[in-house]
Structure formats: structure tokens, C-alpha cells
SEGU-613603 format. One record per residue (C-alpha): y, x, z; residue in one letter; residue number from 1. Coordinates in pm, 1 decimal. Layout:
<nodes>
         py         px         pz   res     n
          Y          X          Z     A   NUM
...
</nodes>
This chain:
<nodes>
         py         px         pz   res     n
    -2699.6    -2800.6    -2484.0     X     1
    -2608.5    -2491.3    -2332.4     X     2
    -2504.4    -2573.6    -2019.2     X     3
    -2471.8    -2902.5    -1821.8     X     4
    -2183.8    -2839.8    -1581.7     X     5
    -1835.4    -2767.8    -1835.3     X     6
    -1538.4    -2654.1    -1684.2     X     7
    -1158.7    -2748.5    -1812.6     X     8
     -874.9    -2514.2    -1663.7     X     9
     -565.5    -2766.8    -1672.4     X    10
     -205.0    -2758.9    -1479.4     X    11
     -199.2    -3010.7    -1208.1     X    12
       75.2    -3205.5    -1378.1     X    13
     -128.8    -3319.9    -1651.0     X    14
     -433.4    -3414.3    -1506.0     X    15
     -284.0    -3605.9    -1199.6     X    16
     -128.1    -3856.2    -1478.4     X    17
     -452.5    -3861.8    -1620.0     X    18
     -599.2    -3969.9    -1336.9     X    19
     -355.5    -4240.3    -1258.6     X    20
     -451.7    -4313.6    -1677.4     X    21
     -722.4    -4328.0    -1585.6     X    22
     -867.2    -4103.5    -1913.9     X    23
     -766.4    -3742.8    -1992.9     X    24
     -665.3    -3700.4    -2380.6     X    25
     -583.0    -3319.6    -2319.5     X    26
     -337.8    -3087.5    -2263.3     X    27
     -107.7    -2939.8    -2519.3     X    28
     -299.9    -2687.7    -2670.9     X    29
     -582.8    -2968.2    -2684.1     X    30
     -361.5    -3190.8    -2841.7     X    31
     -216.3    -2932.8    -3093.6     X    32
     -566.9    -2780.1    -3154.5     X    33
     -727.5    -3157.8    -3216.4     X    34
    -1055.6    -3126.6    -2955.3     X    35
    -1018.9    -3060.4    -2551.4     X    36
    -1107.3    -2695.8    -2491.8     X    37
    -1349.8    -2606.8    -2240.0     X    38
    -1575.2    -2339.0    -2067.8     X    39
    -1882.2    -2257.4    -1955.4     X    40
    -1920.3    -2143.6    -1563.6     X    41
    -1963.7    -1766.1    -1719.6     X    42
    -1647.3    -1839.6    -1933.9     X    43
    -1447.9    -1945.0    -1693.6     X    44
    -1254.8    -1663.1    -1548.9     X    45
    -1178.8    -1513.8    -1858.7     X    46
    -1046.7    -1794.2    -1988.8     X    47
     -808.4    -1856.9    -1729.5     X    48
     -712.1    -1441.7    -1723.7     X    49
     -628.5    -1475.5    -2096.5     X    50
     -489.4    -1798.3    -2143.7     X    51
     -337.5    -1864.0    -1781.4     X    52
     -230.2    -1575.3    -1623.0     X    53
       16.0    -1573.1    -1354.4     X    54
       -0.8    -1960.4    -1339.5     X    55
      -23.9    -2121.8    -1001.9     X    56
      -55.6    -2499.4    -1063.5     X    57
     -389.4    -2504.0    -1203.8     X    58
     -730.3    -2714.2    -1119.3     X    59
    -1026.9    -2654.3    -1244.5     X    60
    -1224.0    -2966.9    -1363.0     X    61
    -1606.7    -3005.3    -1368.1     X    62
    -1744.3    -3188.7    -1589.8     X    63
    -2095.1    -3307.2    -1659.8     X    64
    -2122.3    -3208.5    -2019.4     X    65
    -2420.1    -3511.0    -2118.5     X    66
    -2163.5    -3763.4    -2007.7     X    67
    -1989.6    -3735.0    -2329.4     X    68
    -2237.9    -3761.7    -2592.8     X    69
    -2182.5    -3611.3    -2922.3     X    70
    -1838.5    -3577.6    -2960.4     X    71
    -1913.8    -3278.9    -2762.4     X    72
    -1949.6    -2971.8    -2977.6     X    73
    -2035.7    -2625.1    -2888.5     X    74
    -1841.0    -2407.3    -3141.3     X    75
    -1810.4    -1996.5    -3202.7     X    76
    -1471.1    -1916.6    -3051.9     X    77
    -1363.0    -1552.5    -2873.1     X    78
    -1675.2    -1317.1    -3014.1     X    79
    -1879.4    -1538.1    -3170.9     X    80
    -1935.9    -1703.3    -2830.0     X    81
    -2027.1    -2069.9    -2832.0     X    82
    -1752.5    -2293.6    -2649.0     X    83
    -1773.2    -2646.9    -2606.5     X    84
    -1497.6    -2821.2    -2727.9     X    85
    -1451.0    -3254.7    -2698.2     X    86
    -1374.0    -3469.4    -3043.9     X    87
    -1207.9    -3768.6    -2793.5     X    88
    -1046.2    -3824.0    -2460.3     X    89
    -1242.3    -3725.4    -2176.9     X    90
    -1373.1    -4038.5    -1959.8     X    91
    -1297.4    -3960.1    -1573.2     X    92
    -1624.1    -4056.1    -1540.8     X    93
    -1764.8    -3749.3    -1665.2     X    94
    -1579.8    -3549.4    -1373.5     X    95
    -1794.4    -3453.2    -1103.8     X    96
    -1510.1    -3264.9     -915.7     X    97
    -1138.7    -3124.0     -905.9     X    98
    -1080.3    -2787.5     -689.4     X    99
     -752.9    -2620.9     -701.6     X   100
     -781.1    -2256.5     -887.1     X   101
     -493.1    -2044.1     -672.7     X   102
     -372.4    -1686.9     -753.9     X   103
     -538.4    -1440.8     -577.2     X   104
     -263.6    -1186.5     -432.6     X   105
     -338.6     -947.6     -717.9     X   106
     -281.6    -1227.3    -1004.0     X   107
     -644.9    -1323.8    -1052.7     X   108
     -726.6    -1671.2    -1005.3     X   109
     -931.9    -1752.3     -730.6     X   110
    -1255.6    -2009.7     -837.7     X   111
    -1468.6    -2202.5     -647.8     X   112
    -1857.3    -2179.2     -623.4     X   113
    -1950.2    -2321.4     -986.9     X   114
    -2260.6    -2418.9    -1080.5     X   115
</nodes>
């Protein structure tokens, strides 16, 4: 496995009802593309630059990527690179934390240390 800490970039809406759920089955793109999408630390930012720009309810979610098994597949995505992507809900269990991902004041999203 490529990396142990995975990273999901959700709006806060979403993931807060998860929580009270107490399982996270995705957002819409997840749920229209059939797997939860997810990053790598070194993924991260350009994910959110090309897929959430100018949005400023996000969170970014750490996972810990052996939590969930092997309906966890890495998978070629944007140039070939490997992306892991979850067959399943995700189990809040598998969250090791939830930081808030503000807009810097020239648009780029601001991320906490990630491991």
C-alpha cells in the first residue's frame, strides 16, 4: 500500500451528517462515480485546486488507509497516478482526524501538517 495516512477533501455539510450516521457513504461525486475518492498527502492540494476551488466549507479527513481492508483500491487516475479509491462506506473508525481546509486570501486552500 502506498501510503498509510489517506486524505478525503469533503464539504462540511456532508460529513457532519455522517458523523451523526455514524458511517460516511460519500459525497456526490462518490456516489455518482460508485467508490469514495481519495488522496494521498502529495495529492492533496491539487486535488482540492482542481476539483474545489474557491470553496470555503471544506474539511479535510484523515484516514488510516489499513482500516479498510480490501475494498480499498489504488487505481491510475490524473497521469497515470495511483489514487486510492473505497468499494463501501467508510467506517468513522478509520478517521484519525478532521481539520478545517480554509481559503487562503489568494484562493488556495490552506492544509494542515499531513503526514
Amino acid at each position: 500500500m502506498p501510503s498509510e495516512t489517506i486524505y478525503k477533501i469533503t464539504p462540511e455539510a456532508p460529513w457532519r451528517e455522517a458523523e451523526a450516521a455514524g458511517v460516511f457513504a460519500g459525497a456526490p461525486v462518490d456516489l455518482a462515480d460508485g467508490y469514495i475518492h481519495f488522496s494521498t498527502a502529495s495529492q492533496a492540494r491539487e486535488t482540492a485546486a482542481k476539483h474545489f476551488a474557491g470553496q470555503d466549507d471544506l474539511l479535510l479527513v484523515a484516514i488510516d488507509a489499513a482500516a479498510l481492508g480490501t475494498a480499498l483500491k489504488w487505481e491510475p487516475s490524473r497521469g497515470g497516478a495511483l489514487f486510492p479509491h473505497l468499494y463501501g462506506p467508510l467506517p468513522l473508525s478509520a478517521v484519525r482526524s478532521v481539520s478545517p481546509l480554509p481559503l487562503a486570501p489568494d484562493g488556495a486552500h490552506v492544509f494542515p501538517e499531513m503526514a
